[in-house]
Structures are given as C-alpha cells and as structure tokens.
C-alpha positions as CSV (number, residue, x, y, z in Angstrom):
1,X,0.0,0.0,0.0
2,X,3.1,2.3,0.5
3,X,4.6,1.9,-2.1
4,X,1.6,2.6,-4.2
5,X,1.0,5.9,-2.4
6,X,4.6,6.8,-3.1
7,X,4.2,6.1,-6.8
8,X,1.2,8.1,-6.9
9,X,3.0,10.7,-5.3
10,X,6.1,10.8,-7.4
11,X,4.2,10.6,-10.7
12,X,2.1,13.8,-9.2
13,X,5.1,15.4,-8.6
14,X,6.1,15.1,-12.2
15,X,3.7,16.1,-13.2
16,X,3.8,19.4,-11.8
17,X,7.5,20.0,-12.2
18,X,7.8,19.1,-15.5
19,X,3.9,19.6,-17.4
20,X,2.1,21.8,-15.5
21,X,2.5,25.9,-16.8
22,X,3.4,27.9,-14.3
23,X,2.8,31.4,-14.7
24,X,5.0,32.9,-12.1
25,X,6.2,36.2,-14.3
26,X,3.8,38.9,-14.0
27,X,2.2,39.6,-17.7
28,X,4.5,41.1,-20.1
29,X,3.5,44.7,-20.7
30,X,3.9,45.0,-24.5
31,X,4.6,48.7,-24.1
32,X,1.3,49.8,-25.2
33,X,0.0,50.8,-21.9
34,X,3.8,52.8,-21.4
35,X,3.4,54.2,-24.9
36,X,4.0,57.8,-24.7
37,X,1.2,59.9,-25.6
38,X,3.0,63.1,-27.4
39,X,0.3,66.5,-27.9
40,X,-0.3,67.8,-30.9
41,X,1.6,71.3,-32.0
42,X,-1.4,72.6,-33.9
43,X,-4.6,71.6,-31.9
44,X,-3.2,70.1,-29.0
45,X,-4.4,66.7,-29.6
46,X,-3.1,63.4,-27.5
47,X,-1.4,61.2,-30.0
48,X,0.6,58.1,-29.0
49,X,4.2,58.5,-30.0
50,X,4.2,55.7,-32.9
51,X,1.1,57.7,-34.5
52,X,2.4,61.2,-34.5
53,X,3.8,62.7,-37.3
54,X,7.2,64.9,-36.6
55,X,8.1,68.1,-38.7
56,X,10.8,70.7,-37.1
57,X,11.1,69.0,-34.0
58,X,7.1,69.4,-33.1
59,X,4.7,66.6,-33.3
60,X,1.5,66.6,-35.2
61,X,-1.8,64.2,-34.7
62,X,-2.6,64.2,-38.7
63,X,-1.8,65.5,-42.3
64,X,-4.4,68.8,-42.1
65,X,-2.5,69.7,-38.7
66,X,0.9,69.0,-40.2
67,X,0.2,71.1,-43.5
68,X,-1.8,73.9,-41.7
C-alpha cells in the first residue's frame, strides 16, 4: 500500500514540475499601456508617439495639422 501511495505521489510530482505551466512572471507589458502619448503642435491633440507625425522637431496628430 506504500509503495503505491509513493508512486502516486512521485508521478504527481512530475507532473507538476515538468507539465504543468506555471505562470510565475507577472504579464509582459507589450509597451502599449507605457506608450508615450505626445500632444499635438497645432490643436493640442493626445497622440501616441508611434502615430504622430514629426516636422521641425514638433509633433502633429494628422496631415491637415501638419500642412496647416
């Protein structure tokens, strides 16, 4: 009987160490929620930073803003 309890028990402990996930990390922040939101020169509009559009060093939300 013990030594039946004790393969059950190794074979659970496998199984955990080796095929169960373990999700120990916190969730990876894909940098969208740290994106830098940059306003706008001409109608100070929030843009993120990959959006904007740059001319002389100031940063512009969209074409009519950037041409006006």
């Amino acid at each position: 009987m013990l030594k039946i309890l004790l393969l059950i028990g190794v074979v659970v402990g496998v199984y955990f160490l080796f095929f169960k996930k373990k999700n120990l990390k916190p969730p990876s922040s894909d940098n969208s929620q740290e994106e830098a939101m940059i306003p706008c020169a001409k109608c100070s509009t929030y843009v993120s930073a990959k959006e904007s559009l740059m001319r002389d060093g100031k940063y512009y939300c969209c074409h009519e803003c950037l041409e006006a």
